[in-house]
C-alpha positions in Angstrom: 0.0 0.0 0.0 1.4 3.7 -1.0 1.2 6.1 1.5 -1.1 8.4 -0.7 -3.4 5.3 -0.7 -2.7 4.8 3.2 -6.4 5.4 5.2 -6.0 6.1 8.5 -8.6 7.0 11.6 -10.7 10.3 10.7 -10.0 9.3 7.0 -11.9 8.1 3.7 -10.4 5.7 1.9 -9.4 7.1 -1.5 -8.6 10.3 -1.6 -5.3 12.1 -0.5 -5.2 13.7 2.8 -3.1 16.4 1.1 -4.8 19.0 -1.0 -1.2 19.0 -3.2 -1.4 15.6 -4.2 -4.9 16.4 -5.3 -4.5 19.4 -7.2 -1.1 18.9 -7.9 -0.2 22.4 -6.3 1.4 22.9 -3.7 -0.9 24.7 -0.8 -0.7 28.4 0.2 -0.4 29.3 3.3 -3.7 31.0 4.8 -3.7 34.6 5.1 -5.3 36.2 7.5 -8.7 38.6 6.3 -6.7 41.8 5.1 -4.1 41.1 6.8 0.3 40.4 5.0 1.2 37.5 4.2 2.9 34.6 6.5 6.2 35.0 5.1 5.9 39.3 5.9 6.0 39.9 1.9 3.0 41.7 -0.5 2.0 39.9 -3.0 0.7 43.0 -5.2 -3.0 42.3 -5.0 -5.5 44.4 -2.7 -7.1 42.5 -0.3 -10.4 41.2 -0.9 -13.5 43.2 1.0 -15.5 41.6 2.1 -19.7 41.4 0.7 -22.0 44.0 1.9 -24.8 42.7 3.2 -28.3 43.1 1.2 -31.3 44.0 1.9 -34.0 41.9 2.7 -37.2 43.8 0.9 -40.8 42.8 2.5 -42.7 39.9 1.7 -45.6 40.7 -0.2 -48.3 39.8 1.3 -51.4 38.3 -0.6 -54.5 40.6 -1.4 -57.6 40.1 1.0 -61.0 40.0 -0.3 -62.8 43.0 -1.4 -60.0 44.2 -3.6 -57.4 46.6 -1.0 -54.2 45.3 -0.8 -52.4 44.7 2.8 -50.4 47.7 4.0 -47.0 46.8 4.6 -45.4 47.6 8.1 -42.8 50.2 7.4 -40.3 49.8 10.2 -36.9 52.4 10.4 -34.0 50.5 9.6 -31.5 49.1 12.1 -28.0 49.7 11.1 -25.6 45.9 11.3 -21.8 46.3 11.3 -20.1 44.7 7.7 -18.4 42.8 10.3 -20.7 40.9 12.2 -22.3 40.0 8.9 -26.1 40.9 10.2 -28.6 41.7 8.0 -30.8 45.0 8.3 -33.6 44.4 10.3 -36.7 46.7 10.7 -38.0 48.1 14.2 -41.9 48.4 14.7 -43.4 51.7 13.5 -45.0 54.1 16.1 -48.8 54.0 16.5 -49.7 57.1 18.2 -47.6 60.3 17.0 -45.8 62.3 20.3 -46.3 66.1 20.5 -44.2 67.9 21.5 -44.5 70.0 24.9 -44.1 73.0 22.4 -46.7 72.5 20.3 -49.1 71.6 23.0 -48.4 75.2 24.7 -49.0 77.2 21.0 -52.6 75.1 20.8 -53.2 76.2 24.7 -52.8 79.8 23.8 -54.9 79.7 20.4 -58.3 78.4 22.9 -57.0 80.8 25.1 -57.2 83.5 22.8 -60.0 82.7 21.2 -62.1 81.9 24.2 -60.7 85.8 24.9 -62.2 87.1 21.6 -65.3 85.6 22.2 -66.4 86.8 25.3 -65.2 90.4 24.0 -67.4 90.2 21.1 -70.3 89.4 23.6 -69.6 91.9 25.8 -69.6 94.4 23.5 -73.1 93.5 22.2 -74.2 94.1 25.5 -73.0 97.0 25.8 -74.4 98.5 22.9 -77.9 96.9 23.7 -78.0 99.0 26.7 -77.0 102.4 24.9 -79.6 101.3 22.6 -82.5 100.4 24.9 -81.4 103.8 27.4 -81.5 106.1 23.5 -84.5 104.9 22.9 -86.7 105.2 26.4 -84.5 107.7 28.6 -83.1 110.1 26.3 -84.6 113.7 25.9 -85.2 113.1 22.1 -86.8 109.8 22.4 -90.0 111.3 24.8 -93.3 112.5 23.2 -93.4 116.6 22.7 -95.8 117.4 20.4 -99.3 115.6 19.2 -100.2 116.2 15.4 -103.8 115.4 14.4 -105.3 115.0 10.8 -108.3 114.0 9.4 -111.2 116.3 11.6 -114.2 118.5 9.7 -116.7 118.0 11.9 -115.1 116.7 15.2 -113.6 119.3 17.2 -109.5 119.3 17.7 -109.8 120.1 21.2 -111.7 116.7 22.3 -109.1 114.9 20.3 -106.3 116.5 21.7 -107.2 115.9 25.6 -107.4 112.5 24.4 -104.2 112.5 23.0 -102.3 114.9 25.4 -102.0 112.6 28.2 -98.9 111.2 26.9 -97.2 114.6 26.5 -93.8 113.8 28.6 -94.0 110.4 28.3 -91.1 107.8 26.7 -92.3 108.0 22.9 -91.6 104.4 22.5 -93.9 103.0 25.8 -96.6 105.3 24.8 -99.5 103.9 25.2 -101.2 104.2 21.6 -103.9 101.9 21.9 -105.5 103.8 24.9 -105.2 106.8 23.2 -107.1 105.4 20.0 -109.6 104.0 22.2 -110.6 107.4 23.8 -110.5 109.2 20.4 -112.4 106.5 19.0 -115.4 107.3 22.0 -116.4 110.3 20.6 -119.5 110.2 18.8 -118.4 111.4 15.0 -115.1 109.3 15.0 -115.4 106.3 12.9 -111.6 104.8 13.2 -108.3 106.1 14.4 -105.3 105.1 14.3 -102.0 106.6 16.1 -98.8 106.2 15.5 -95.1 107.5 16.4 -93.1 109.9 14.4 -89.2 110.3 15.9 -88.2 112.4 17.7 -90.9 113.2 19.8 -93.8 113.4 18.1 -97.2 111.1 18.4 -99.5 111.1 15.6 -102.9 110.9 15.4 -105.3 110.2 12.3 -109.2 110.6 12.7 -111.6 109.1 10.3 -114.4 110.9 10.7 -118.2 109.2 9.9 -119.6 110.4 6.5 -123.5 110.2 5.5 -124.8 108.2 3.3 -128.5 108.9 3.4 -130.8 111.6 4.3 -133.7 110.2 7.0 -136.7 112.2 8.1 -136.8 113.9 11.4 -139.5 115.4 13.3 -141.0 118.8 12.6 -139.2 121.8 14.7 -140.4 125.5 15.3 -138.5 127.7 12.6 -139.2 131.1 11.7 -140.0 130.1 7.9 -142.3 127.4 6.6 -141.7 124.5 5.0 -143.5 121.1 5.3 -147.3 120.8 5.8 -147.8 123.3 9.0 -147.5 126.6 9.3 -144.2 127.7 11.2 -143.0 124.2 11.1 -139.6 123.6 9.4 -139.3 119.5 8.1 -135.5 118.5 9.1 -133.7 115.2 8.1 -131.2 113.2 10.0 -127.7 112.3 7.9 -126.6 109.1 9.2 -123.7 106.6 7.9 -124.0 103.5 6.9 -124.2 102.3 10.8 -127.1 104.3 11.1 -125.0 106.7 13.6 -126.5 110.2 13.2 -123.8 112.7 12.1 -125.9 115.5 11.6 -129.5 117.2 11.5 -130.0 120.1 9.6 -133.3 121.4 7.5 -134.4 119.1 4.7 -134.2 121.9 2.2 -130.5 122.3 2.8 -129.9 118.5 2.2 -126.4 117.8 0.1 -127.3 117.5 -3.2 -127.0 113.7 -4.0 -127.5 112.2 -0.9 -130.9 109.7 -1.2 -133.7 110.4 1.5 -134.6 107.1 2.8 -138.0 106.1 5.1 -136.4 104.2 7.9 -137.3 104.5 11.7 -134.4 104.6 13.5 -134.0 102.8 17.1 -135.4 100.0 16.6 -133.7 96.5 17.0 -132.9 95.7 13.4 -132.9 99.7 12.1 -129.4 99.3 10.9 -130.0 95.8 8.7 -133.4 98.4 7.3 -130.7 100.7 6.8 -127.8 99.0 4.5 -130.5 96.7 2.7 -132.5 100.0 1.6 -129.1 101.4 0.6 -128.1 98.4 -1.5 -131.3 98.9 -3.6 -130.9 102.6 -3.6 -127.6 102.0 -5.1 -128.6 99.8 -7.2 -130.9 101.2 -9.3 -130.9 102.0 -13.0 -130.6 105.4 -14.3 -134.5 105.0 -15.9 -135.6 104.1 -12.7 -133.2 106.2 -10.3 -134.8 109.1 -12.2 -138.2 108.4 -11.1 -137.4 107.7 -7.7 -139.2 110.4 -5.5 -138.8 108.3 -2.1 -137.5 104.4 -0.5 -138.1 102.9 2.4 -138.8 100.0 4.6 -140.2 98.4 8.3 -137.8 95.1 7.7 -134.7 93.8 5.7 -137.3 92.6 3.3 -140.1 94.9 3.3 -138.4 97.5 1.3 -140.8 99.7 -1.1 -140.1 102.5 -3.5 -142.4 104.9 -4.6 -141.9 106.1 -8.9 -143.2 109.5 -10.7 -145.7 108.1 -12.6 -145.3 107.3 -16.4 -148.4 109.7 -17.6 -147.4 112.8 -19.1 -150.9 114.4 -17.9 -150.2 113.6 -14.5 -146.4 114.5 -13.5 -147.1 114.6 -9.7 -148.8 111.3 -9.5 -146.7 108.3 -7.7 -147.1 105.0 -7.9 -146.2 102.4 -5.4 -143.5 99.6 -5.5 -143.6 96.9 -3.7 -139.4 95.5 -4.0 -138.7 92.4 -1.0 -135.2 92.5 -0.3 -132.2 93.5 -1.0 -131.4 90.2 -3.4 -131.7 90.1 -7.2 -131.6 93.2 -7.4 -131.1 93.1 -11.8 -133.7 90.7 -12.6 -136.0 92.6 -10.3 -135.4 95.6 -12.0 -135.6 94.4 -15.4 -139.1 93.0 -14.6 -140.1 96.2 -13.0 -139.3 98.3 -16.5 -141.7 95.8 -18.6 -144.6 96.4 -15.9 -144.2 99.7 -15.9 -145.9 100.0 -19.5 -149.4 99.0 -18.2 -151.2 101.1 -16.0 -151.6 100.5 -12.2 -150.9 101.7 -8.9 -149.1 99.2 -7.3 -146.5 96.8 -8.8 -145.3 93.7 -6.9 -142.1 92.4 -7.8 -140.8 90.6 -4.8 -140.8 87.6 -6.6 -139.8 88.4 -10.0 -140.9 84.9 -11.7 -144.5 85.9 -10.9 -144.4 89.7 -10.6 -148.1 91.4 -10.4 -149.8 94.2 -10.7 -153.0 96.3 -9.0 -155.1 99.1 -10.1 
């Protein structure tokens, strides 16, 4: 047996123990990582450095259901020394951010100052509230001076005015301007008021007065000239609105031109319903029959009668008598009444104009 061929303990049978009789080379000596050679000489060549050490990028992880993708976990890299041979690993990222103690003082004072701002703002309202509300009832300009009145021809300014006065001195804006209307409104000729303020210092007050409508026979008085049916009698008429309030009585000759003369007693429980129903036929008239019209009246809301010039040309004085209802259908009753009037009679019924009648 050859001694390359030789096996001994800790050996496989063979192969040559010696790498030369392998290769054929004879075998360098080991050198140490950067270091000179055994025998103290350079052999020319830089030393080999050594690998850097990679990377090691994040799995991917597979996408979940419903189509978003995992989010990796981004971690700040720890540093390895080449030497140790350690690959980069990745610490845990931070949940919750840290402020700082700075930042946290600069937010303090931004709620501080607004909180600051706010109850500055409010304050200030206040405050001009209260010059407001002291202008406007305490101030010298703000109380009532002067009353101005409009509207009067037949009422008297001096009742209206010591109705109105009593707030003379007064705060114009807590004057009392519904107690004022309602004394103005007491007097007997005063049909609506209304009063209002006027800066600075004046209260206003505006009177509509009640206006006739019709003309209403009165009793007879003692006159110095005649006129009626007695001697030294004078015939007077009342003029009342359309509430049947009297506003004035005066002689019937010096009635206002235009104003109808109506026969209604007044005083009675329903003598203002007499009243507007014998107006709405008086104002409701046709000019042919308006014409004719020497007198209207009525004892109920549909009782009303007229009495017509006659239609005989030998006879102008002579009336004849109409007997109307009420105040409804008013046109058809009026048309009717036209065709009648061409025959002769003295009293023509038309309260139901379907069957309208006549009588001599």
């Amino acid at each position: 047996m050859t001694p390359n061929s030789s096996s001994g303990p800790g050996r496989r049978p063979g192969r040559s123990s010696s790498p030369r009789a392998a290769t054929g080379r004879s075998a360098a000596p080991r050198r140490k990582p950067g270091g000179p050679s055994s025998s103290g000489k350079s052999t020319g060549k830089p030393a080999a450095k050594a690998p850097r050490p990679t990377e090691r990028k994040p799995e991917r992880q597979p996408e979940r259901k419903g189509g978003r993708k995992p989010t990796a976990k981004v971690g700040r890299p720890v540093s390895a020394s080449h030497s140790t041979g350690l690959l980069p690993q990745y610490a845990p990222a931070r949940t919750r951010p840290v402020v700082s103690q700075t930042s946290a003082q600069r937010f303090a004072a931004k709620v501080r100052a607004r909180r600051r701002r706010r109850v500055l703002i409010t304050t200030s309202i206040v405050l001009v509230l209260l010059a407001g509300g002291w202008g406007a009832i305490f101030s010298p300009w703000a109380t009532v001076e002067q009353v101005e009145i409009a509207g009067l021809d037949r009422v008297k300014e001096a009742d209206v005015r010591a109705a109105a006065e009593t707030e003379l001195g007064h705060s114009l804006l807590l004057a009392r301007t519904a107690e004022v209307g309602g004394r103005v409104e007491q007097l007997r000729l005063v049909k609506n008021v209304q009063v209002s303020r006027a800066w600075p210092g004046t209260l206003r007050v505006e009177v509509t007065e009640r206006e006739p409508v019709a003309a209403l026979p009165s009793s007879r008085v003692a006159g110095n000239s005649t006129s009626g049916t007695g001697r030294g009698e004078m015939l007077m008429v009342q003029l009342v609105d359309d509430e049947g309030v009297v506003v004035e009585t005066r002689p019937a000759r010096s009635t206002p031109k235009g104003l109808p003369r109506i026969d209604v007693a007044l005083g009675q429980k329903q003598s203002v319903e007499n009243l507007r129903a014998t107006l709405a036929v008086r104002n409701g008239l046709p000019k042919n029959l308006d014409d004719r019209l020497t007198a209207i009246g009525t004892s109920s809301p549909d009782g009303i009668w007229l009495k017509l010039a006659a239609p005989l040309k030998n006879a102008p004085k002579r009336t004849v008598l109409v007997q109307w209802g009420d105040s409804e259908n008013g046109a058809q009753k009026a048309e009717v009444l036209t065709a009648l009037l061409r025959q002769k009679a003295r009293t023509y019924d038309v309260r139901a104009p379907e069957m309208p009648s006549i009588a001599s």
